[in-house]
KOLROTOR-614958 format. One record per atom (N, C-alpha, C): residue in one letter; atom name; x, y, z. Coordinates in nm, 3 decimals. Example, Ala and Ser with C-alpha at 12.3 -4.5 7.8 and 13.67 -1.06 7.14 Angstrom:
2
NODE  rest  atom        x        y        z
NODE     A     N    1.319   -0.569    0.780
NODE     A    CA    1.230   -0.450    0.780
NODE     A     C    1.320   -0.330    0.780
NODE     S     N    1.285   -0.225    0.708
NODE     S    CA    1.367   -0.106    0.714
NODE     S     C    1.290    0.003    0.787
END
This chain:
119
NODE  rest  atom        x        y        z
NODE     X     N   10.420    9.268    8.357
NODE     X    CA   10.501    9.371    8.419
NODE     X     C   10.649    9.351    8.391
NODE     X     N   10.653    9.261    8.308
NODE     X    CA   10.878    9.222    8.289
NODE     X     C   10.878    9.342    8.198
NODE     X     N   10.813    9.397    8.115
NODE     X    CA   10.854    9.545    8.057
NODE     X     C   10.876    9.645    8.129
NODE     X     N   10.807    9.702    8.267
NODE     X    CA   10.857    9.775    8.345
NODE     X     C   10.968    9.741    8.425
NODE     X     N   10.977    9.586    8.454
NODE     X    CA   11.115    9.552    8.568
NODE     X     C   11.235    9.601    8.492
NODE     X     N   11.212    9.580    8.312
NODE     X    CA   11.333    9.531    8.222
NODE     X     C   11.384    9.723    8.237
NODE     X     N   11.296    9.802    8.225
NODE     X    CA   11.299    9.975    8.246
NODE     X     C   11.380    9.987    8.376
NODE     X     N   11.324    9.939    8.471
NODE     X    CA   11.330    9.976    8.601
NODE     X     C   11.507    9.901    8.598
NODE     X     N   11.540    9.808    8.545
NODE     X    CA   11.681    9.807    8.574
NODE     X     C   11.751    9.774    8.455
NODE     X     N   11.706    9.863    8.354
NODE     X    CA   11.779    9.960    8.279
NODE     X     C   11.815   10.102    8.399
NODE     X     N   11.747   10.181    8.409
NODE     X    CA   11.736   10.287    8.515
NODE     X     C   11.835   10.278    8.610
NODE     X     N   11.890   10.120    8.673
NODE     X    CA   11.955   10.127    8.787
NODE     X     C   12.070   10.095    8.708
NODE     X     N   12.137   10.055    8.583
NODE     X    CA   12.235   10.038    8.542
NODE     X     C   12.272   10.188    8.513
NODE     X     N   12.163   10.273    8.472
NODE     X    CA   12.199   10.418    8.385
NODE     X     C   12.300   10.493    8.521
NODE     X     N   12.163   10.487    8.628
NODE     X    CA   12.224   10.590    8.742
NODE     X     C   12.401   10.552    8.777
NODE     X     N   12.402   10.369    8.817
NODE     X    CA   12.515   10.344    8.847
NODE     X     C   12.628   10.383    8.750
NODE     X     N   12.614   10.352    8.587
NODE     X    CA   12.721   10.381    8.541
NODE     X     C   12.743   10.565    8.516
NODE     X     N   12.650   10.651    8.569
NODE     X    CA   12.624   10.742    8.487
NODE     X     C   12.581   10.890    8.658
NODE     X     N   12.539   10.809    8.743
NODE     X    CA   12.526   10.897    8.872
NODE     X     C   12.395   11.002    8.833
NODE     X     N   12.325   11.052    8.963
NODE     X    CA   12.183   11.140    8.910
NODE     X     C   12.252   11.184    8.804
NODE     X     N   12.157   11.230    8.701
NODE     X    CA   12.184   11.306    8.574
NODE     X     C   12.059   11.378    8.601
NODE     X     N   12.100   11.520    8.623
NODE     X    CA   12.015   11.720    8.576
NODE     X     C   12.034   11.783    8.477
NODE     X     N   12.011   11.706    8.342
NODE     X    CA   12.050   11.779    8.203
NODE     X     C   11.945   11.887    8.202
NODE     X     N   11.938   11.987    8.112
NODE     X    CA   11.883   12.095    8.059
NODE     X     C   11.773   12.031    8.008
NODE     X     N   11.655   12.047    7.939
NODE     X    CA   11.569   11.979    7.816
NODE     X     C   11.604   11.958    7.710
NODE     X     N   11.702   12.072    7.638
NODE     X    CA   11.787   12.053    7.519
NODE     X     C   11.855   11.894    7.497
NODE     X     N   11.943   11.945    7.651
NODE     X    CA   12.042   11.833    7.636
NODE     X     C   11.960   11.639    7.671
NODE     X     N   11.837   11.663    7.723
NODE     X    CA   11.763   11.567    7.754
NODE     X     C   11.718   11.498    7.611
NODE     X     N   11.674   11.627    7.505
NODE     X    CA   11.595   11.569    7.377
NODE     X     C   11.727   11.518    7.319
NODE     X     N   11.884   11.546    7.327
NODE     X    CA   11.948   11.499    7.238
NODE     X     C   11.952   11.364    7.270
NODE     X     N   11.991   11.330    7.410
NODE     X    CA   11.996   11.176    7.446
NODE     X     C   11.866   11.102    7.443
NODE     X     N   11.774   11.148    7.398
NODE     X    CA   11.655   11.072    7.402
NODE     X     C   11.647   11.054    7.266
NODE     X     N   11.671   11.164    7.138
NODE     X    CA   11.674   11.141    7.011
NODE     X     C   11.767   11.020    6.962
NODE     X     N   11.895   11.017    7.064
NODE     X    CA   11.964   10.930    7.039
NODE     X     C   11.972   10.773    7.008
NODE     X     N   11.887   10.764    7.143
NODE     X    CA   11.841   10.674    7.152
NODE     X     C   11.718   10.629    7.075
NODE     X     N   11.621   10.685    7.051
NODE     X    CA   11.516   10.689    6.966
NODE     X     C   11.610   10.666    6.810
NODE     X     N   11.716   10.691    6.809
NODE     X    CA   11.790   10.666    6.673
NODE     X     C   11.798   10.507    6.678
NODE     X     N   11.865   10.472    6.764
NODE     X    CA   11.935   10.332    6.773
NODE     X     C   11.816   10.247    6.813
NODE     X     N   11.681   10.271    6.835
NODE     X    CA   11.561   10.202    6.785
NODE     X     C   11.534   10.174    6.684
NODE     X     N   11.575   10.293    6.641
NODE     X    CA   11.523   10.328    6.447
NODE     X     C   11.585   10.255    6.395
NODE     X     N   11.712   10.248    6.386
NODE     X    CA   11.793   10.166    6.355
NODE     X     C   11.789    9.998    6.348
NODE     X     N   11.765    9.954    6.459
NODE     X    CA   11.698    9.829    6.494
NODE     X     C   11.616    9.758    6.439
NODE     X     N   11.490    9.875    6.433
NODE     X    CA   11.373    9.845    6.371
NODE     X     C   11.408    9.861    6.222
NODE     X     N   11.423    9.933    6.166
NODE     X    CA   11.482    9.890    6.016
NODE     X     C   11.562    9.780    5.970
NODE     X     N   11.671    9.740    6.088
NODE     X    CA   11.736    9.633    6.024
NODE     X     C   11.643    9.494    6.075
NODE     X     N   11.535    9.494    6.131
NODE     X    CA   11.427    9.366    6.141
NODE     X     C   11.309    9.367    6.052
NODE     X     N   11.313    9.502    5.982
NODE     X    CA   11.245    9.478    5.893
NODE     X     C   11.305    9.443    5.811
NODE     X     N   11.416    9.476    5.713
NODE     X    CA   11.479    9.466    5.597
NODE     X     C   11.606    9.384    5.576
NODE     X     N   11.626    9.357    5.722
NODE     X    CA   11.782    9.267    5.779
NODE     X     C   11.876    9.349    5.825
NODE     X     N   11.944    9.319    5.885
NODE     X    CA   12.076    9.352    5.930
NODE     X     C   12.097    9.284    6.057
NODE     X     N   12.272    9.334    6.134
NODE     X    CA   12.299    9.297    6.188
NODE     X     C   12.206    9.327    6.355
NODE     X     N   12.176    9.483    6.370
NODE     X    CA   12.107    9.521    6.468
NODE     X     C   11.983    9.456    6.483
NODE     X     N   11.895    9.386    6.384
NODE     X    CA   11.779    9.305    6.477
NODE     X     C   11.765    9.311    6.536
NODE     X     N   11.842    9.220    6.605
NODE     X    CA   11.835    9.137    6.748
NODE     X     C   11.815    9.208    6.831
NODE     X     N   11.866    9.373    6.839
NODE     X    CA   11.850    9.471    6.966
NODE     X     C   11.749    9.510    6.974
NODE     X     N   11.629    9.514    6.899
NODE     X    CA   11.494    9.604    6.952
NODE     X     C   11.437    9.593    7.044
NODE     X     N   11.476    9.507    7.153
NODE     X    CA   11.390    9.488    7.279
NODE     X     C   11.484    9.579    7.351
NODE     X     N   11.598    9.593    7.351
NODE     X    CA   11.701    9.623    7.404
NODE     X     C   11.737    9.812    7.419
NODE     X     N   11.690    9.812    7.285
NODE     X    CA   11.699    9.969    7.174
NODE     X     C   11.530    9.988    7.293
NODE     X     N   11.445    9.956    7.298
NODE     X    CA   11.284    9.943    7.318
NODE     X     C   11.312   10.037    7.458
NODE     X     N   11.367    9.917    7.550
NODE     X    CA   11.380    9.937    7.704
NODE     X     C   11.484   10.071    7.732
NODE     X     N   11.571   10.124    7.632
NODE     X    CA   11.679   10.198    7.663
NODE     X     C   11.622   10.330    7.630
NODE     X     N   11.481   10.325    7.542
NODE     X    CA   11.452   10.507    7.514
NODE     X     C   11.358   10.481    7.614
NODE     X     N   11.255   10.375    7.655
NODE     X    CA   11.219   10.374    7.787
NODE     X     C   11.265   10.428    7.913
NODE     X     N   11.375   10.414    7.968
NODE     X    CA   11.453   10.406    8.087
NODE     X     C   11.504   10.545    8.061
NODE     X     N   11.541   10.609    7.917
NODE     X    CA   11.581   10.768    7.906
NODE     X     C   11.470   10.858    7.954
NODE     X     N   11.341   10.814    7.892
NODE     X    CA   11.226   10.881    7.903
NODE     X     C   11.161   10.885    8.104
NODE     X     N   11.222   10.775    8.093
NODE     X    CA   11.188   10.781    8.286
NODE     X     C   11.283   10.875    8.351
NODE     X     N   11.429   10.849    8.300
NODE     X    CA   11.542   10.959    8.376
NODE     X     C   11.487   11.114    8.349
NODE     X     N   11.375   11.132    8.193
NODE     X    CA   11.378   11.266    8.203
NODE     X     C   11.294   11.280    8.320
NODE     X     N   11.158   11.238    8.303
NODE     X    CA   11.032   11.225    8.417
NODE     X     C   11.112   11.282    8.537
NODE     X     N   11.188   11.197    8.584
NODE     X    CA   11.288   11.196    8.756
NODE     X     C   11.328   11.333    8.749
NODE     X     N   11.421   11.338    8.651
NODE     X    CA   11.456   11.489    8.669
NODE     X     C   11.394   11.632    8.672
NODE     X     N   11.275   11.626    8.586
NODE     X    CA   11.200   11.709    8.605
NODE     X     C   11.112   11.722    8.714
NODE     X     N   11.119   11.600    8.806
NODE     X    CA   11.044   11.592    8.958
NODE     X     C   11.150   11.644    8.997
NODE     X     N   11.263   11.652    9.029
NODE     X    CA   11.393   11.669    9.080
NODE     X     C   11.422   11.861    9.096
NODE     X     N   11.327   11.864    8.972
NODE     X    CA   11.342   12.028    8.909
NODE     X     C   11.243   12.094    8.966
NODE     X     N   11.120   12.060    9.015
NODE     X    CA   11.030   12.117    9.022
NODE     X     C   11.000   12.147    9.172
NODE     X     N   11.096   12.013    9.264
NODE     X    CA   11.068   11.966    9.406
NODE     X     C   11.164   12.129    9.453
NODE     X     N   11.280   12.137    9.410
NODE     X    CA   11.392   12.234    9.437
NODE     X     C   11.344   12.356    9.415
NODE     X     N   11.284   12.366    9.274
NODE     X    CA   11.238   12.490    9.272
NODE     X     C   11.109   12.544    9.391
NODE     X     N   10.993   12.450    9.421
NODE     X    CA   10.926   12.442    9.544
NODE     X     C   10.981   12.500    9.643
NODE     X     N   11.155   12.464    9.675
NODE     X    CA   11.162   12.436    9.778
NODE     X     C   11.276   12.571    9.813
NODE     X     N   11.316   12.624    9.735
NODE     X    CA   11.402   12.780    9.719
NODE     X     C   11.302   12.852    9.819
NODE     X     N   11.411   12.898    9.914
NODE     X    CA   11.417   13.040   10.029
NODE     X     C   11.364   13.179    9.957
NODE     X     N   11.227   13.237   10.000
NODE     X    CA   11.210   13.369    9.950
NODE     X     C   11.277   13.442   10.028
NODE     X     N   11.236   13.571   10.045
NODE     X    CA   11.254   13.674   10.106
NODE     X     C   11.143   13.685   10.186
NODE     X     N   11.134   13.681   10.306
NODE     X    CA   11.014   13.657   10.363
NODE     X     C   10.980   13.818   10.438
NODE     X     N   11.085   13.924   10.391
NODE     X    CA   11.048   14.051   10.461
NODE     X     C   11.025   14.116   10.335
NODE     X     N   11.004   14.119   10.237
NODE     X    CA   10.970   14.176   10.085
NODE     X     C   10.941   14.115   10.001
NODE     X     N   10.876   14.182    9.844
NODE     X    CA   10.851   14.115    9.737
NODE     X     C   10.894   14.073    9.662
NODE     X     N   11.034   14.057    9.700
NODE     X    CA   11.192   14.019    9.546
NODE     X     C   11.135   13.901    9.549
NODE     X     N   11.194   13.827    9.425
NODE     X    CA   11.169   13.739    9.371
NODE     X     C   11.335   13.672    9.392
NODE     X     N   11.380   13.730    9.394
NODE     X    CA   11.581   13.700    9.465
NODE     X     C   11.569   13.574    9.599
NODE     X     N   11.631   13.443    9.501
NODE     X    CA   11.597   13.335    9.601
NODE     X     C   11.723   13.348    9.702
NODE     X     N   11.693   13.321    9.848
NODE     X    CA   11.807   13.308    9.945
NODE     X     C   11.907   13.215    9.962
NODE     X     N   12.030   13.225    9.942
NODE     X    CA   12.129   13.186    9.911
NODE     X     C   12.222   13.128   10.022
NODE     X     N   12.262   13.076   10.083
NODE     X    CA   12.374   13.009   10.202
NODE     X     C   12.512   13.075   10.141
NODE     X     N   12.504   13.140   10.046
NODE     X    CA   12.679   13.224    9.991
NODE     X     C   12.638   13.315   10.053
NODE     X     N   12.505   13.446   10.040
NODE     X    CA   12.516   13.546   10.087
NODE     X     C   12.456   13.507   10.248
NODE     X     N   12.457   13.472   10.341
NODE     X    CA   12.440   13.446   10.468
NODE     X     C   12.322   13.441   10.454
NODE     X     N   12.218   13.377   10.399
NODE     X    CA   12.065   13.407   10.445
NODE     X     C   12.041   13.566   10.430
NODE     X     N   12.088   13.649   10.397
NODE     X    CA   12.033   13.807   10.346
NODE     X     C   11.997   13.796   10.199
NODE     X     N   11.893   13.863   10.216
NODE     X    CA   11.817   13.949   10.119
NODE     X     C   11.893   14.023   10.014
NODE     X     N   11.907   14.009    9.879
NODE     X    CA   11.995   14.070    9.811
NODE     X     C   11.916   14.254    9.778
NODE     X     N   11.800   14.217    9.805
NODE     X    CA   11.716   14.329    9.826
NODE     X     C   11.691   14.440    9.915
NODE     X     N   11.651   14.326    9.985
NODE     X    CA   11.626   14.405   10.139
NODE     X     C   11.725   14.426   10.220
NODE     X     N   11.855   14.352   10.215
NODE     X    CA   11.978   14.280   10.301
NODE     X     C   11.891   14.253   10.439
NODE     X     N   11.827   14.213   10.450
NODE     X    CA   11.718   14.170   10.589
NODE     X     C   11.823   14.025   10.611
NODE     X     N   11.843   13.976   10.694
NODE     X    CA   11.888   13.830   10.723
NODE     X     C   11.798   13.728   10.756
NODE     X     N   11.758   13.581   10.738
NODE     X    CA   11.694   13.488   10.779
NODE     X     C   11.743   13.392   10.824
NODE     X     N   11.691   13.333   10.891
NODE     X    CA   11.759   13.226   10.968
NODE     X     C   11.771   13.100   10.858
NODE     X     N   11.863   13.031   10.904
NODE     X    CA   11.955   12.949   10.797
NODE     X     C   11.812   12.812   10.807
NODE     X     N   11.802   12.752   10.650
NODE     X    CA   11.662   12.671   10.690
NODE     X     C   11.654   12.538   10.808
NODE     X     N   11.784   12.536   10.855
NODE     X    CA   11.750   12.429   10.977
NODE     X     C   11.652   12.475   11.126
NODE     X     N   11.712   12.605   11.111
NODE     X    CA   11.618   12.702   11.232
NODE     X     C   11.520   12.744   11.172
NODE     X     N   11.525   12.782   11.063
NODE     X    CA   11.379   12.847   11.059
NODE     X     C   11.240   12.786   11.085
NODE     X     N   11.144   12.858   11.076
NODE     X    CA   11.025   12.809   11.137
NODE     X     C   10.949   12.817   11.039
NODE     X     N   10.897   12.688   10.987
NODE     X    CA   10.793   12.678   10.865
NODE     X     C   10.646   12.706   10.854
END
């Protein structure tokens, strides 16, 4: 299990130097390609020499620990989207907003703000 601890705090160095990160998928594949570069990289210079060798455990654990930040975020994405205010007096699909007071951009119906409401 030292391959998951070595992930798991990679992960806590990323957040600290770097705070939650909610990239797009786009912007997720570039930093993951990135990193998947500087593997590549690694791994070529231990096959053939160079100075980078030495990093492939390092290069290993870091597209690891990207690939977990995407995982998180897309739980992150999916929990929120779950968790968006309908319109509970019509069929809009118009999620409820705390800018427009809890009204309906549809209906203008009002709802109670989600600390009162009743689930």
């Amino acid at each position: 299990m030292a391959a998951i601890d070595d992930v798991l705090a990679e992960r806590a160095k990323q957040d600290a130097k770097w705070g939650e990160q909610n990239h797009d998928p786009i912007l997720w594949s570039a930093i993951l390609g990135e990193e998947c570069g500087d593997f590549a990289q690694a791994a070529l210079h231990a096959r053939f020499g160079g100075d980078k060798a030495q990093g492939l455990h390092d290069e290993a654990i870091q597209v690891a620990a990207v690939a977990v930040a995407i995982v998180e975020c897309l739980d992150r994405t999916a929990t929120r989207k779950a968790q968006e205010r309908k319109c509970p007096h019509c069929p809009c699909k118009f999620p409820l907003e705390e800018m427009y007071g809890w009204v309906c951009q549809m209906c203008f119906l009002a709802t109670p703000p989600p600390e009162t409401a009743s689930v």
